[in-house]
N, C-alpha and C positions, 0 to 999 in steps of 0.2 A: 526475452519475450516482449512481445509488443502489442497494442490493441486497448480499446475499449477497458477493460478490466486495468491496464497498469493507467491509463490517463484516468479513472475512475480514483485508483489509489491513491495519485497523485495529487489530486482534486482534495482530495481528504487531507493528506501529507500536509498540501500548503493552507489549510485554514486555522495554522501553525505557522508562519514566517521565520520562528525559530526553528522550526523542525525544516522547513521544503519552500523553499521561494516559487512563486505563480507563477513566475519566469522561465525557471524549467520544466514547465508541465510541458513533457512531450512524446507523450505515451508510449515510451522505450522504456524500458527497465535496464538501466545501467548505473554506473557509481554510486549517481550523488541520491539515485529513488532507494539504493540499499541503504546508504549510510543514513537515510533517515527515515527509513524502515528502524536500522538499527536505534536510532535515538528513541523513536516512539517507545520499540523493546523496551529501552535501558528503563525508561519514565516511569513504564508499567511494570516494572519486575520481571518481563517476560525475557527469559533465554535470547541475549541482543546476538541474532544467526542471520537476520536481513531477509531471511525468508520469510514471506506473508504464508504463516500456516496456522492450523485450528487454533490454536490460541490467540495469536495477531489476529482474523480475522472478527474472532468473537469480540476482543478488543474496541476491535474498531466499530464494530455493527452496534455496541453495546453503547459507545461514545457520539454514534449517527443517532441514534435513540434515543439517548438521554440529550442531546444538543437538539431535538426536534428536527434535525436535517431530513429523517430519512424516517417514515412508519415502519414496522415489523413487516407490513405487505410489501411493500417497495420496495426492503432490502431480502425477499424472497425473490422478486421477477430481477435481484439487480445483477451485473455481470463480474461485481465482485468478488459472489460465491464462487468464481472460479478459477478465483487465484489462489496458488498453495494448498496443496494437496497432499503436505507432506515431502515435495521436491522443489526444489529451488524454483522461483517464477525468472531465473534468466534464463536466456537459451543457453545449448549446450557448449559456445561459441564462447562463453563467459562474457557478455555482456554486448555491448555495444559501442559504437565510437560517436555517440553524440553529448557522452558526458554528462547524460542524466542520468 
């Protein structure tokens, strides 16, 4: 998967440089946006599966909120809501070859 929604994710990822370097922000969902998908999981206790789904999401909404990044309205119009839906946000292709 690629688009707005995984460079949004990303954006998030890296304002952690432990978690997702700035560097790969590049709105593909591949390896290195899973494996720190996965590290966020492991942080939060949440089941580390690399999938951004209702639990990771609320996670994150819940940490844009409490960080003042993002209002309750803001992250209603954001394009975040539309990642993980309960199925993997990579394509069916397993990922990508840009190595993020």
């Amino acid at each position: 998967m690629s688009g707005d929604s995984v460079r949004l994710l990303q954006e998030i990822l890296a304002t952690d440089s432990d978690i997702f370097a700035s560097a790969d922000i590049s709105g593909t969902f591949g390896p290195k946006t899973e494996a720190a998908v996965k590290l966020l999981q492991q942080h939060f206790g949440i089941d580390a599966t690399g999938i951004v789904g209702p639990q990771t999401r609320t996670k994150i909404n819940d940490l844009l909120i409490q960080n003042n990044i993002m209002s309750a309205t803001d992250l209603q119009d954001s394009v975040l809501g539309d990642l993980g839906t309960g199925t993997s946000v990579q394509d069916q292709s397993g990922g990508d070859t840009t190595g993020n």
